[in-house]
KOLGU-4560 file (N, C-alpha, C; in nm, 3 decimals, padded with zeros to 5 digits):
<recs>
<n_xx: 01.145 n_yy: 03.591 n_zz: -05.231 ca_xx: 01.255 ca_yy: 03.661 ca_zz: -05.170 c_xx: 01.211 c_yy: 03.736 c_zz: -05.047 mol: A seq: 1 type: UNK>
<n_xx: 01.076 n_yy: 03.822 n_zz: -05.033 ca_xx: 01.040 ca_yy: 03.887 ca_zz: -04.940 c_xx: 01.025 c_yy: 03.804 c_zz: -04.844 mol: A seq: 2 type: UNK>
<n_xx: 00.991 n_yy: 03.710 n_zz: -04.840 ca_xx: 00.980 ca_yy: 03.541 ca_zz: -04.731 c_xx: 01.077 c_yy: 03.549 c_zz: -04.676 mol: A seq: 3 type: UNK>
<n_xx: 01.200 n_yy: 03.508 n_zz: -04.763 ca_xx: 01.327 ca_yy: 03.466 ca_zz: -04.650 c_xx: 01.368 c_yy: 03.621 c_zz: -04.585 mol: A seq: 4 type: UNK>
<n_xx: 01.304 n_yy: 03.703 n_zz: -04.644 ca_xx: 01.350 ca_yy: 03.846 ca_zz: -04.540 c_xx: 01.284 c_yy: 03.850 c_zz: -04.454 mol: A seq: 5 type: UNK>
<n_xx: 01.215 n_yy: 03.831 n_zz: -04.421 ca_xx: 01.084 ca_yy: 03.840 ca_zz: -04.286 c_xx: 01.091 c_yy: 03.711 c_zz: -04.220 mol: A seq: 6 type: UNK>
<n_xx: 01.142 n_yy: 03.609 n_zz: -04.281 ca_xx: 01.160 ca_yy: 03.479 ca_zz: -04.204 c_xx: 01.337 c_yy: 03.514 c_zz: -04.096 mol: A seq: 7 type: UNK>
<n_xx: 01.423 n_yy: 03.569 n_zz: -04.204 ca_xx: 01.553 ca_yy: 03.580 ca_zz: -04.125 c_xx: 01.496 c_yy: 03.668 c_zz: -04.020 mol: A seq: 8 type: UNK>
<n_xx: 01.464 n_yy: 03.795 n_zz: -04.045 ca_xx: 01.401 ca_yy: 03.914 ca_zz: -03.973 c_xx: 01.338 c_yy: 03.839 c_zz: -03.830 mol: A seq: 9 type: UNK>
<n_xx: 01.264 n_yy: 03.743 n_zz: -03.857 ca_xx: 01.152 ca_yy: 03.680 ca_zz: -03.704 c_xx: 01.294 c_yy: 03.627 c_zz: -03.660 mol: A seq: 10 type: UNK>
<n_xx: 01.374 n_yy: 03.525 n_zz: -03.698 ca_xx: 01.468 ca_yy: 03.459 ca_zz: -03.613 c_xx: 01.568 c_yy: 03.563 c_zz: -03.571 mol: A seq: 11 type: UNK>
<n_xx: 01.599 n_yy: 03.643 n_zz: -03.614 ca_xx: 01.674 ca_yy: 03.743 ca_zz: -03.526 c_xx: 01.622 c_yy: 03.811 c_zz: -03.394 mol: A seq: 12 type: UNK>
<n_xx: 01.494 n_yy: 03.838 n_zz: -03.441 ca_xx: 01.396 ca_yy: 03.879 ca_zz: -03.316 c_xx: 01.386 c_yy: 03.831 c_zz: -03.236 mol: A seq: 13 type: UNK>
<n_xx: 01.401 n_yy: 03.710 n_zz: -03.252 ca_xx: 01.343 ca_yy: 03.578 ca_zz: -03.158 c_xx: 01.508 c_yy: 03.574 c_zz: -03.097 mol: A seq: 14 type: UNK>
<n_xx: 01.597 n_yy: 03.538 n_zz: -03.166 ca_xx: 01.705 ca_yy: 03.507 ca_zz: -03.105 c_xx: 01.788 c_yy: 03.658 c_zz: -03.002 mol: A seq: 15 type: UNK>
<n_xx: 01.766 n_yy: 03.754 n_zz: -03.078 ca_xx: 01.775 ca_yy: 03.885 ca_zz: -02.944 c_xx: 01.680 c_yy: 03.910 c_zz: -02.848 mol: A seq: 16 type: UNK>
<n_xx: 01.584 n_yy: 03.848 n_zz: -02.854 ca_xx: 01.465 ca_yy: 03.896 ca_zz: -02.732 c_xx: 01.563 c_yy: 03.800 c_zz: -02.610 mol: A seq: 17 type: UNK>
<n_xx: 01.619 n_yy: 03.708 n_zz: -02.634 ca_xx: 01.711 ca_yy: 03.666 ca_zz: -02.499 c_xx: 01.756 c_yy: 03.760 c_zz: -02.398 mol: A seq: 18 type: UNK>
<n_xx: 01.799 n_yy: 03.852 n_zz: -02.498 ca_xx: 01.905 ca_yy: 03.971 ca_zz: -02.481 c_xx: 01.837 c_yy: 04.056 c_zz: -02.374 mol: A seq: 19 type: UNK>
<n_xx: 01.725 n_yy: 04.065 n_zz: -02.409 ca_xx: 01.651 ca_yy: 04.180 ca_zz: -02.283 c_xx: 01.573 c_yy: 04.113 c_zz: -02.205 mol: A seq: 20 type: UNK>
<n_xx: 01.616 n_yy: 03.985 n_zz: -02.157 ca_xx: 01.563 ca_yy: 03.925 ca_zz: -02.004 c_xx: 01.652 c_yy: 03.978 c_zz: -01.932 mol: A seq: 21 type: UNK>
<n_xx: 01.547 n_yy: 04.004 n_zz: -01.856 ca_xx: 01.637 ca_yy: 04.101 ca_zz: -01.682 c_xx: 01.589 c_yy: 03.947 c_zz: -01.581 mol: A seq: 22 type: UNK>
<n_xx: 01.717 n_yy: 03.987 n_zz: -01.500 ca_xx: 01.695 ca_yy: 03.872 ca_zz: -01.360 c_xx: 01.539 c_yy: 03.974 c_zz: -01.307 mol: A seq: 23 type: UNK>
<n_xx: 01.544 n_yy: 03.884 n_zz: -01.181 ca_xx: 01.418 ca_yy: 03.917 ca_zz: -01.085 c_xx: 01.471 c_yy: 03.939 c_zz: -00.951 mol: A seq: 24 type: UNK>
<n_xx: 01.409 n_yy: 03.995 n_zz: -00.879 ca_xx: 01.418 ca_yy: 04.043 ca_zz: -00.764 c_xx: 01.348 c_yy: 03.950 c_zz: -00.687 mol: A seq: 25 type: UNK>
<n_xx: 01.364 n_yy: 03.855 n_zz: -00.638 ca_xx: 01.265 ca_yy: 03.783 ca_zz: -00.542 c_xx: 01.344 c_yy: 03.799 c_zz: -00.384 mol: A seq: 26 type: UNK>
<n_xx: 01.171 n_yy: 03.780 n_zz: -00.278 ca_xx: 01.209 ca_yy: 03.811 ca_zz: -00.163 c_xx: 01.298 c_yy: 03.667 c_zz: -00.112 mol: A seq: 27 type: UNK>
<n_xx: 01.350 n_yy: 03.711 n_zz: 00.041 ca_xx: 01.469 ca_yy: 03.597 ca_zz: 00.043 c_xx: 01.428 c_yy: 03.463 c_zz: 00.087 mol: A seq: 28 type: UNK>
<n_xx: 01.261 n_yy: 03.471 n_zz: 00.143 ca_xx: 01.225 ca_yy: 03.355 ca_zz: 00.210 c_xx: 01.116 c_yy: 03.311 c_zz: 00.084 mol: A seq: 29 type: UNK>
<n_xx: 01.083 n_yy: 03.305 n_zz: 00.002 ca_xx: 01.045 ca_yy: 03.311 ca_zz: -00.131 c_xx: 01.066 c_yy: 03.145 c_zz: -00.149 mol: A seq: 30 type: UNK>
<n_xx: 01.188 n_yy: 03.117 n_zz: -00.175 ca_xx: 01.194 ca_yy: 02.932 ca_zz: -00.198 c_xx: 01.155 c_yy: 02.880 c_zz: -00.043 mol: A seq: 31 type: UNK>
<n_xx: 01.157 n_yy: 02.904 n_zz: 00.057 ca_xx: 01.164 ca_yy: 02.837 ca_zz: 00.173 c_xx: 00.992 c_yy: 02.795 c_zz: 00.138 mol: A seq: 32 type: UNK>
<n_xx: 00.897 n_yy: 02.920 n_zz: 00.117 ca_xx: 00.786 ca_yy: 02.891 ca_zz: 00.174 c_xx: 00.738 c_yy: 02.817 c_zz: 00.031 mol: A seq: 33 type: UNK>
<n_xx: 00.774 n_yy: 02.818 n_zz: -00.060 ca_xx: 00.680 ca_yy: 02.757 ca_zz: -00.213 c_xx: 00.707 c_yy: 02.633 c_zz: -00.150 mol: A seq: 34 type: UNK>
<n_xx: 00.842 n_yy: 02.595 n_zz: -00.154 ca_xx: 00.878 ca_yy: 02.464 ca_zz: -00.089 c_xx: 00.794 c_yy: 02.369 c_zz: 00.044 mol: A seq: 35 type: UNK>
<n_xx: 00.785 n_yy: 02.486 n_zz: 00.122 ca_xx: 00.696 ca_yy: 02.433 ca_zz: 00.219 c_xx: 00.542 c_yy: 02.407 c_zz: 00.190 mol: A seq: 36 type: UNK>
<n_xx: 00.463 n_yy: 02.470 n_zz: 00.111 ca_xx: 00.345 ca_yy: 02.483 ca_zz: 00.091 c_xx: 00.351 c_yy: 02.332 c_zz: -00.040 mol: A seq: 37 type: UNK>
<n_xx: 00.479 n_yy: 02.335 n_zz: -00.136 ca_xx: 00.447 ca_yy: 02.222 ca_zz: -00.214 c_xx: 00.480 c_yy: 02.093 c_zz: -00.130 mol: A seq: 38 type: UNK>
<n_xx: 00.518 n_yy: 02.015 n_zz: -00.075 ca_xx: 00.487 ca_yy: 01.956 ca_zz: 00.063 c_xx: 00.406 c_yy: 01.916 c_zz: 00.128 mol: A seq: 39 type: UNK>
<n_xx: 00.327 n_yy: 02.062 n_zz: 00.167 ca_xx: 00.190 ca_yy: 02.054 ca_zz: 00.264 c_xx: 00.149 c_yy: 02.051 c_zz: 00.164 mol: A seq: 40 type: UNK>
<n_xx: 00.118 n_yy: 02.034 n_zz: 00.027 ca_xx: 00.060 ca_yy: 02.025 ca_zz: -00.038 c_xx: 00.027 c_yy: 01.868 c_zz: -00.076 mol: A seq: 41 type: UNK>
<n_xx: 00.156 n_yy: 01.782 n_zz: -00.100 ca_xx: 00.190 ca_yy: 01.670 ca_zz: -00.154 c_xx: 00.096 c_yy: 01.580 c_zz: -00.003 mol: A seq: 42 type: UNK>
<n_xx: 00.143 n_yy: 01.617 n_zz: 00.067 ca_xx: 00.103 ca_yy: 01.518 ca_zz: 00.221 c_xx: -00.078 c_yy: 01.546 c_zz: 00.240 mol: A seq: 43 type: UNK>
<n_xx: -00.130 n_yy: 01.644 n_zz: 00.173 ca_xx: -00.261 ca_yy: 01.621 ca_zz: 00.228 c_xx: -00.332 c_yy: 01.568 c_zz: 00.101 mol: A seq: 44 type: UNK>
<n_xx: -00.243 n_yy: 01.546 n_zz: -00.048 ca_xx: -00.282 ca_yy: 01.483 ca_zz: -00.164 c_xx: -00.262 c_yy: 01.307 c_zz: -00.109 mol: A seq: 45 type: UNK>
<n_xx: -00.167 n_yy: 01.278 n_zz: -00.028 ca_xx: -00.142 ca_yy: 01.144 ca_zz: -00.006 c_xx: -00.231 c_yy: 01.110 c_zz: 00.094 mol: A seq: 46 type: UNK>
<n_xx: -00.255 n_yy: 01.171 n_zz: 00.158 ca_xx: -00.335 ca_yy: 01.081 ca_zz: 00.269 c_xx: -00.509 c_yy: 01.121 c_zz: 00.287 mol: A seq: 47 type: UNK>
<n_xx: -00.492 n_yy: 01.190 n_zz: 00.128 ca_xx: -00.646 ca_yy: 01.222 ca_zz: 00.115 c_xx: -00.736 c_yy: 01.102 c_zz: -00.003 mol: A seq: 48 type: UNK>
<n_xx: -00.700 n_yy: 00.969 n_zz: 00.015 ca_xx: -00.688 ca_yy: 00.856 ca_zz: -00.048 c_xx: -00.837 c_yy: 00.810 c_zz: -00.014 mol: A seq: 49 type: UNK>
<n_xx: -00.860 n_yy: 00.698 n_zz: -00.049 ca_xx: -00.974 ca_yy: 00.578 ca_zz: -00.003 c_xx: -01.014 c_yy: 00.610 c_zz: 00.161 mol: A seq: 50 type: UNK>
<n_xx: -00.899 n_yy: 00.583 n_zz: 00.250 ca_xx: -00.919 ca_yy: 00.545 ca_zz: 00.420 c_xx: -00.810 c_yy: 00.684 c_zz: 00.434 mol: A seq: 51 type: UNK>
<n_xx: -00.841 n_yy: 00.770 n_zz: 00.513 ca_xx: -00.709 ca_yy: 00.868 ca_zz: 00.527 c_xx: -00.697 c_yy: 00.836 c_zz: 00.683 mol: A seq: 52 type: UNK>
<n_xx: -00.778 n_yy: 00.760 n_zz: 00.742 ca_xx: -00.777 ca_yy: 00.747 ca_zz: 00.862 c_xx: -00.666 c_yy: 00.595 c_zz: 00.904 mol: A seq: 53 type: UNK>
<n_xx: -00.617 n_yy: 00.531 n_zz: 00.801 ca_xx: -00.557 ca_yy: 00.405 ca_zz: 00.783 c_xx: -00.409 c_yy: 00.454 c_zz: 00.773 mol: A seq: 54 type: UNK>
<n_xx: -00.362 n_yy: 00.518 n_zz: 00.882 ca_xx: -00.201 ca_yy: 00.564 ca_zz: 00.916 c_xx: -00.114 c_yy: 00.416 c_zz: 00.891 mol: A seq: 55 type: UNK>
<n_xx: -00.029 n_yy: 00.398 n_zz: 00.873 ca_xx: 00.084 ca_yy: 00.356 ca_zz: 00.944 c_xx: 00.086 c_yy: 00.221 c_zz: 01.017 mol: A seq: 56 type: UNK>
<n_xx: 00.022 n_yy: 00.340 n_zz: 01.160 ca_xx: 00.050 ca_yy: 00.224 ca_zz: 01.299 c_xx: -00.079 c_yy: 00.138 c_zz: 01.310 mol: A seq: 57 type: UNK>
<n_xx: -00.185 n_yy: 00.180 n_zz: 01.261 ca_xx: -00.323 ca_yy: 00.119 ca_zz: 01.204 c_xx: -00.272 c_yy: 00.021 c_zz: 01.145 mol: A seq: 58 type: UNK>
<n_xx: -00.215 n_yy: 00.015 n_zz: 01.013 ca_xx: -00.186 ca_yy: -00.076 ca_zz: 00.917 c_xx: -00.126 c_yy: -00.182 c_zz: 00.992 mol: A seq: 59 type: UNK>
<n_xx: -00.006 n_yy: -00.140 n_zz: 01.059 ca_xx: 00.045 ca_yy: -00.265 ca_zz: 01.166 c_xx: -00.042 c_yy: -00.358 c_zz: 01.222 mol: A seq: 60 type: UNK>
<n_xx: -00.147 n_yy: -00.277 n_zz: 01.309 ca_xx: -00.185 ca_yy: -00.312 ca_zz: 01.404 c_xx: -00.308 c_yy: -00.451 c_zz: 01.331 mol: A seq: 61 type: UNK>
<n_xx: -00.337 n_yy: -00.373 n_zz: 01.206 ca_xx: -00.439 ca_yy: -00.477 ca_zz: 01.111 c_xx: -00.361 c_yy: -00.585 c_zz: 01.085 mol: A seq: 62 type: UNK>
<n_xx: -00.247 n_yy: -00.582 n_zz: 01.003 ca_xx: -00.195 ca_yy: -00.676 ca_zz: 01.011 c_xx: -00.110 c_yy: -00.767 c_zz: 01.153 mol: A seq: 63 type: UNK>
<n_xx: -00.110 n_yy: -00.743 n_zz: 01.242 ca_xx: -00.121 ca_yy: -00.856 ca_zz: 01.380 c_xx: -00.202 c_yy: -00.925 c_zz: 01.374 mol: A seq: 64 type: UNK>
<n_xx: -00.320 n_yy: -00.864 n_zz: 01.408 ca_xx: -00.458 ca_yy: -00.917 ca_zz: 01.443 c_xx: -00.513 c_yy: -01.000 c_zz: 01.321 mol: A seq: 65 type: UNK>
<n_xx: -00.514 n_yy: -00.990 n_zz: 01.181 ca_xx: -00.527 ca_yy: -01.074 ca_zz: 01.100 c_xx: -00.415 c_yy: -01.193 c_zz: 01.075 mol: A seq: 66 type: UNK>
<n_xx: -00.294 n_yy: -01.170 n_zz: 01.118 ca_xx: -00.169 ca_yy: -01.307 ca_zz: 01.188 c_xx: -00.222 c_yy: -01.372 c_zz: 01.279 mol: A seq: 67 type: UNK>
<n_xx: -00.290 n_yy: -01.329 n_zz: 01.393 ca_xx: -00.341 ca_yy: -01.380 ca_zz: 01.460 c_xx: -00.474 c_yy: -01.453 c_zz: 01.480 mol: A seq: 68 type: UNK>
<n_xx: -00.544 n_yy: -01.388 n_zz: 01.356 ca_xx: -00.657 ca_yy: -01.500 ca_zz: 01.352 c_xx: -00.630 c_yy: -01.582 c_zz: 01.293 mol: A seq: 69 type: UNK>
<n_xx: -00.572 n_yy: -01.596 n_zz: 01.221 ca_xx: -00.528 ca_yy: -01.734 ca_zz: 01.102 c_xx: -00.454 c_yy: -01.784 c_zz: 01.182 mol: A seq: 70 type: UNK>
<n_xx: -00.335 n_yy: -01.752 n_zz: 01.299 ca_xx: -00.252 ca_yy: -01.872 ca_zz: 01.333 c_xx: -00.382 c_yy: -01.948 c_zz: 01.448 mol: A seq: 71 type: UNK>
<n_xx: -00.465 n_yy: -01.886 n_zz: 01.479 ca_xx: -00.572 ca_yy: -01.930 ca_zz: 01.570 c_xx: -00.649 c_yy: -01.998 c_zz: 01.483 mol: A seq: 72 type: UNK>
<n_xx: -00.730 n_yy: -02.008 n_zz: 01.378 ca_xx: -00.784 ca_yy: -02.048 ca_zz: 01.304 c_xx: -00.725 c_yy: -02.207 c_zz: 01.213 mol: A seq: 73 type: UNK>
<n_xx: -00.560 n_yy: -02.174 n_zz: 01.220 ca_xx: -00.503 ca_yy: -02.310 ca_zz: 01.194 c_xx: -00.490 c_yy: -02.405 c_zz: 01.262 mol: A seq: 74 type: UNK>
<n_xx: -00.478 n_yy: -02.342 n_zz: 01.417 ca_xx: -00.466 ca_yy: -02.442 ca_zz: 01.542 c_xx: -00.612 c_yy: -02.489 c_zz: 01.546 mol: A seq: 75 type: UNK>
<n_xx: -00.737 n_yy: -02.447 n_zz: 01.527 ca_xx: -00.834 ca_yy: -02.540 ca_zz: 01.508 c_xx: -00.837 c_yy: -02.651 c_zz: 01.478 mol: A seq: 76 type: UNK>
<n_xx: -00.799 n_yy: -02.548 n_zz: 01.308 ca_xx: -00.824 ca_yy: -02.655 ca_zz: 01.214 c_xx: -00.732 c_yy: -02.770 c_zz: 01.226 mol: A seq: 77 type: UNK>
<n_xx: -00.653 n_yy: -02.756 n_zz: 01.317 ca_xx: -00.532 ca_yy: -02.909 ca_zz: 01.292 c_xx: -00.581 c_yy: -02.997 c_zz: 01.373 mol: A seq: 78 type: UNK>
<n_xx: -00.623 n_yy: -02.949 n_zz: 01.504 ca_xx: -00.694 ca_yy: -02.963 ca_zz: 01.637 c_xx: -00.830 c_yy: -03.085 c_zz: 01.594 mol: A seq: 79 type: UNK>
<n_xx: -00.943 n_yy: -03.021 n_zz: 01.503 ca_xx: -01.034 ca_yy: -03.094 ca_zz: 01.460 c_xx: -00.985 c_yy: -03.175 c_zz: 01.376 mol: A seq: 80 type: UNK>
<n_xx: -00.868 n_yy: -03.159 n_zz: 01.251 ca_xx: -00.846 ca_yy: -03.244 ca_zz: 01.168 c_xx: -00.741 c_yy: -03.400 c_zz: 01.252 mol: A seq: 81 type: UNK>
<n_xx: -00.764 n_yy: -03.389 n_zz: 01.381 ca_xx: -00.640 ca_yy: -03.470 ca_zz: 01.469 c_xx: -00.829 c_yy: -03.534 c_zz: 01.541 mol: A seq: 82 type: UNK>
<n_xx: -00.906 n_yy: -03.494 n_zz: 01.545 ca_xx: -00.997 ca_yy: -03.569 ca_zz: 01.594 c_xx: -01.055 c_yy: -03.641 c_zz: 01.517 mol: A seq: 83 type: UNK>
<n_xx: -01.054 n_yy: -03.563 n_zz: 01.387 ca_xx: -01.149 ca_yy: -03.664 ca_zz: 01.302 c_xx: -01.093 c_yy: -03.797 c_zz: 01.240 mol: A seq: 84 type: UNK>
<n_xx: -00.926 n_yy: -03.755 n_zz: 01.235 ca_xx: -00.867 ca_yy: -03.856 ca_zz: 01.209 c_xx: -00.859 c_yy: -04.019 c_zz: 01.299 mol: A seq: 85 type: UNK>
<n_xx: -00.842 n_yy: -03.974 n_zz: 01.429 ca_xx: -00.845 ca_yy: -04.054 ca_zz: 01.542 c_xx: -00.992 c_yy: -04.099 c_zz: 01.570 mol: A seq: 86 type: UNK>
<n_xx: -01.080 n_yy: -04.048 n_zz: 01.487 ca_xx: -01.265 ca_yy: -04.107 ca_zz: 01.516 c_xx: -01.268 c_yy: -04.172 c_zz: 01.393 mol: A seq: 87 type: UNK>
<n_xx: -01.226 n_yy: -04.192 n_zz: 01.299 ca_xx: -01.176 ca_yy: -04.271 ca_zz: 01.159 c_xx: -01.114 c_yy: -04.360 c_zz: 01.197 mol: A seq: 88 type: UNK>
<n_xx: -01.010 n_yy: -04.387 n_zz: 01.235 ca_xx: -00.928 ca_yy: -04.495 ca_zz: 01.313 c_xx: -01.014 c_yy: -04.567 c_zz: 01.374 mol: A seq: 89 type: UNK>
<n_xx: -01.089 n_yy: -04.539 n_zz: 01.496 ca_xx: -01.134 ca_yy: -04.585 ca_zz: 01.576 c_xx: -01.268 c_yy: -04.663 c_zz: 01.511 mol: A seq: 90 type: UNK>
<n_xx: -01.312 n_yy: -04.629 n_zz: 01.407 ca_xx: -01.404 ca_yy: -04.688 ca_zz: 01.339 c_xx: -01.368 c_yy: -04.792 c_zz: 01.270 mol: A seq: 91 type: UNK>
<n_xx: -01.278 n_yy: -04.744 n_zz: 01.195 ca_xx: -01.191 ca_yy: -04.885 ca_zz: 01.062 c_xx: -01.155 c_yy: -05.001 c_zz: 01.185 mol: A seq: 92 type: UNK>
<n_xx: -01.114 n_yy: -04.966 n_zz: 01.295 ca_xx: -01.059 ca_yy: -05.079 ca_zz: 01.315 c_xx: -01.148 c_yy: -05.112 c_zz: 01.453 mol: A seq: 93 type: UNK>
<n_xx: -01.243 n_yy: -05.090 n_zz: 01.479 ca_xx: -01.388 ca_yy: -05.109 ca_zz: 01.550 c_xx: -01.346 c_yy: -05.120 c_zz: 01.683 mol: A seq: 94 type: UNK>
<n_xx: -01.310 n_yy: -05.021 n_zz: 01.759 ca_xx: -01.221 ca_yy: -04.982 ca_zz: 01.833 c_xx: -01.342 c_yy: -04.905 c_zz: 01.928 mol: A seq: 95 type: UNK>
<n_xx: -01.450 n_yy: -04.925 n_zz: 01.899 ca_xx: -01.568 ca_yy: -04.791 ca_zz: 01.997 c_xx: -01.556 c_yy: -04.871 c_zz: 02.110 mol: A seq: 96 type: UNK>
<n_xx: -01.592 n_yy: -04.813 n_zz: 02.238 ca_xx: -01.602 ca_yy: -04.876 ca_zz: 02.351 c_xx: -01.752 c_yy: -04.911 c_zz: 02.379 mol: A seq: 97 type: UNK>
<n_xx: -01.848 n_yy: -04.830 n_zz: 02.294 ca_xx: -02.012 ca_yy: -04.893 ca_zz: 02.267 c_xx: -02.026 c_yy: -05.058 c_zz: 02.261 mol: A seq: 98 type: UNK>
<n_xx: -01.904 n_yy: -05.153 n_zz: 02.161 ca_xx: -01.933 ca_yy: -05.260 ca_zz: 02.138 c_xx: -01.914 c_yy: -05.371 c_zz: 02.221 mol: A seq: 99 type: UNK>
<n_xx: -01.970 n_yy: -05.435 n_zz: 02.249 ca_xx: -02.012 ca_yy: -05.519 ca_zz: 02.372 c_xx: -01.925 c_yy: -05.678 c_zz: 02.357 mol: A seq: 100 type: UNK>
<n_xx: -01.798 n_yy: -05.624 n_zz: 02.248 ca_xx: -01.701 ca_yy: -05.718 ca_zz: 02.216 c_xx: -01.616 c_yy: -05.746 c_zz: 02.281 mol: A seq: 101 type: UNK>
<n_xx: -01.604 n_yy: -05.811 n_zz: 02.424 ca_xx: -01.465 ca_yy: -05.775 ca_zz: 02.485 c_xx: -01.393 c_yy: -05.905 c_zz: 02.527 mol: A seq: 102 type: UNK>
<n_xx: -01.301 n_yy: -05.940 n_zz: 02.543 ca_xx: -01.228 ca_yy: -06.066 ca_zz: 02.574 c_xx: -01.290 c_yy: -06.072 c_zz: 02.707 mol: A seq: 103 type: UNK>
<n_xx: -01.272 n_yy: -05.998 n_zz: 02.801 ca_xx: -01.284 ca_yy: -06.042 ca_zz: 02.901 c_xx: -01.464 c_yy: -06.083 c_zz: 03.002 mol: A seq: 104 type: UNK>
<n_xx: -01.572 n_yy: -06.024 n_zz: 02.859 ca_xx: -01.702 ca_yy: -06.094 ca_zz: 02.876 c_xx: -01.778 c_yy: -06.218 c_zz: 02.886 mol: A seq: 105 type: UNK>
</recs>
């Protein structure tokens, strides 16, 4: 019995201590600056990464220049794969101008 008296007793306590929260007095620029500082806070957590020096216009600029070696790198490769094909040809069908085969000899 003494239990549930000291048990009701705490939840009353507990449930009136609501009762004597007072507001606060805060100054007026108070949210402006937490706000601002959590922010400057967030932006030097983000770009304090792996590369912090890898902005943006960097990133662009990497990706051009790696478009551009590969579309350069394909035009080679089509370039050589168009010679080797045409030096294959020219073999299968014995087409060299080395051979001393000619109608008109």
């Amino acid at each position: 019995m003494d239990a549930e008296k000291t048990t009701s007793q705490k939840i009353t306590e507990i449930l009136d201590a609501g009762v004597t929260i007072e507001s606060v007095k805060t100054p007026p620029f108070f949210k402006d600056k937490v706000l601002q500082r959590l922010s400057r806070d967030s932006e030097t957590r983000s770009t304090g990464a792996l590369l912090p020096w890898f902005v943006p216009k960097y990133q662009w600029a990497t990706l051009l220049i790696m478009v551009l070696l590969n579309l350069v790198a394909l035009y080679y490769y089509n370039k050589e794969s168009q010679v080797d094909e045409l030096q294959t040809l020219v073999e299968y069908y014995q087409l060299s101008p080395t051979d001393g085969n000619s109608i008109l000899n």
